[in-house]
C-alpha positions in Angstrom: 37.4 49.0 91.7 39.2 45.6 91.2 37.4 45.6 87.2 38.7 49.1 86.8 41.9 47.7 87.8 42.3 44.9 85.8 40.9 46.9 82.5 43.7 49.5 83.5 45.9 46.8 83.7 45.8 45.3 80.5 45.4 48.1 78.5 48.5 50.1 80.2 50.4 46.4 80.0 49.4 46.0 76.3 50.9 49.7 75.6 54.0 49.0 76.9 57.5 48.4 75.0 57.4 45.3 73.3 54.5 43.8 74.1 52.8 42.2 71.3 49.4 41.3 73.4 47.7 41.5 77.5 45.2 39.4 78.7 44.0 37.9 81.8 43.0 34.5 83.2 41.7 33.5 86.8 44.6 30.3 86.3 46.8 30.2 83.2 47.0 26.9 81.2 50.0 24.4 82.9 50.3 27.3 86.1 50.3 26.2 89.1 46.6 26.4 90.7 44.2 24.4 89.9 40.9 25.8 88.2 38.2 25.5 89.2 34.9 23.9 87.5 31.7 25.1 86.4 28.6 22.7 87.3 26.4 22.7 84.0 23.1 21.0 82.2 23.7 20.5 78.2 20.2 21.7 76.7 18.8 18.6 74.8 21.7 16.2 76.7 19.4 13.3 77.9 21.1 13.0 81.4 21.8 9.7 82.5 19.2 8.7 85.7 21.6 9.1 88.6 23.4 12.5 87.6 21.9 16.0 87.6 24.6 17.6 86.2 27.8 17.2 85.2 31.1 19.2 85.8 33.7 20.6 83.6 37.2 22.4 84.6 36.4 26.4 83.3 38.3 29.3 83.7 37.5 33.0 83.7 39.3 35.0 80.6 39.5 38.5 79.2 38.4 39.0 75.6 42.4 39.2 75.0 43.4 35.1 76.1 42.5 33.2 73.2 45.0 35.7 71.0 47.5 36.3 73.1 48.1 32.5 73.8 47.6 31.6 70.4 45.0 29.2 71.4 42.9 29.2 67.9 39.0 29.5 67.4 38.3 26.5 65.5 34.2 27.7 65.3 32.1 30.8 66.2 34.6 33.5 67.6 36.4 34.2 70.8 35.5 36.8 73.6 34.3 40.2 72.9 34.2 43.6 75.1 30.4 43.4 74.4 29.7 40.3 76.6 29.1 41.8 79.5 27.0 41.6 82.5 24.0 43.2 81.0 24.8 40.8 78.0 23.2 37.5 77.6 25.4 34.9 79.1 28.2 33.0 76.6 30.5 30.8 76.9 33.8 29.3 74.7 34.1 25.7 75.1 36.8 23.6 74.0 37.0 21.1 70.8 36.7 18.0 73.4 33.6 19.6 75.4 31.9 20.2 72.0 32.9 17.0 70.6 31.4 14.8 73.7 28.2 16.5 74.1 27.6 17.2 70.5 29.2 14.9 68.4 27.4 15.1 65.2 26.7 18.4 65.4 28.0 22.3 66.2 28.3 23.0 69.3 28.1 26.9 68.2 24.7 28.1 69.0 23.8 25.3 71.5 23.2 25.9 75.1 23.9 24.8 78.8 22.2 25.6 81.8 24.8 26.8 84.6 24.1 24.2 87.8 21.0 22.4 86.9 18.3 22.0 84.5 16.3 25.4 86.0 19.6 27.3 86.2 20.9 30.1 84.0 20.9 29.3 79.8 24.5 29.8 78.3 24.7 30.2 75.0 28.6 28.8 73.4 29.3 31.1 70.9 32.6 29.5 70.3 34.9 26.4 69.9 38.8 26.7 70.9 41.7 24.3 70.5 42.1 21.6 73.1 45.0 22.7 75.0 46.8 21.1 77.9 45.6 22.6 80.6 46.2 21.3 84.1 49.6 19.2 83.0 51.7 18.2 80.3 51.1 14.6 80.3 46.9 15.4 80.0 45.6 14.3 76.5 42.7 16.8 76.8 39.7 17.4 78.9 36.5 19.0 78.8 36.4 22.7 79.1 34.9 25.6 79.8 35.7 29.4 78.8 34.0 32.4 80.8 34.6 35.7 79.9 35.7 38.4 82.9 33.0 40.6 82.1 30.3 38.0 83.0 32.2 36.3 85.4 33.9 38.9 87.6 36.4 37.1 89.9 38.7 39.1 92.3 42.6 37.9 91.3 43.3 37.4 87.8 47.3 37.0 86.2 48.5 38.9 83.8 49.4 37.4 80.7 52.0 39.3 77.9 53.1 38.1 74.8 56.6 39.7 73.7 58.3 40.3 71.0 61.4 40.8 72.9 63.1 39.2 76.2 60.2 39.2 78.3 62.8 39.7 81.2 63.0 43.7 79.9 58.9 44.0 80.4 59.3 43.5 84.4 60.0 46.6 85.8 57.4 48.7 82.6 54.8 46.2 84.2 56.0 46.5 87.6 55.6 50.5 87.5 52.2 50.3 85.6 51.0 47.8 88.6 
């Protein structure tokens, strides 16, 4: 039910007067929670002796976020309605993230193991802009991109992008809520 909510959501949001683009995130870029972080084994990372895995700050995103906050796909492509649970497990990671375990190379195509070395293989199918994420005064981190579909969490935030004053889309959203 909360899925069928949330794809109701966006596309009833998205359909509304002046709104450009919908997507969702589990904890929108400079908002007020903190993300959380995803646990992770690079696939051909030699990990150093007294670390079995390292951690990243991810968030979980609809195949709409990267668009609708203009966050650009620098390599590979963004989320797509097709990755879903029954799809093989992908990920977006950031320019930083692909930069620090794969400096000489794409990080398109490589993999990481979610948790530890025998955990489940993630394939990055994409490189985004390094945003600030947590604050304004961050000069970029590693992260991580999980798409909804894969990663079903239970409260998401709406995201809209207007073409108008986005004060006029509050009660249209309130009444398709």
């Amino acid at each position: 039910k909360t899925r069928q909510f949330y794809e109701l959501l966006t596309e009833r949001a998205g359909q509304a007067p002046g709104v450009e683009r919908a997507a969702l995130t589990q904890n929108p870029p400079l908002g007020l929670d903190n993300s959380g972080d995803v646990a992770f084994v690079p696939e051909g990372f030699q990990m150093p002796r007294d670390r079995e895995r390292f951690r990243a700050p991810m968030d979980t995103v609809d195949e709409g976020f990267f668009p609708t906050m203009g966050i650009g796909i620098v390599s590979g492509r963004g989320f797509r309605a097709t990755d879903t649970a029954e799809a093989p497990r992908v990920a977006v990671v950031n320019e930083r993230f692909a930069k620090h375990y794969w400096p000489n190379a794409d990080a398109v195509g490589k993999r990481f193991r979610l948790e530890n070395a025998a955990g489940t293989p993630v394939e990055i199918i994409g490189v985004a802009q390094t945003i600030k994420y947590r604050d304004s005064f961050d000069r970029g981190i590693d992260f991580v991109y999980l798409p909804l579909r894969q990663h079903p969490v239970a409260r998401m935030v709406l995201l809209l992008k207007s073409s108008d004053d986005p004060v006029q889309l509050l009660q249209p959203v309130k009444s398709i809520v």
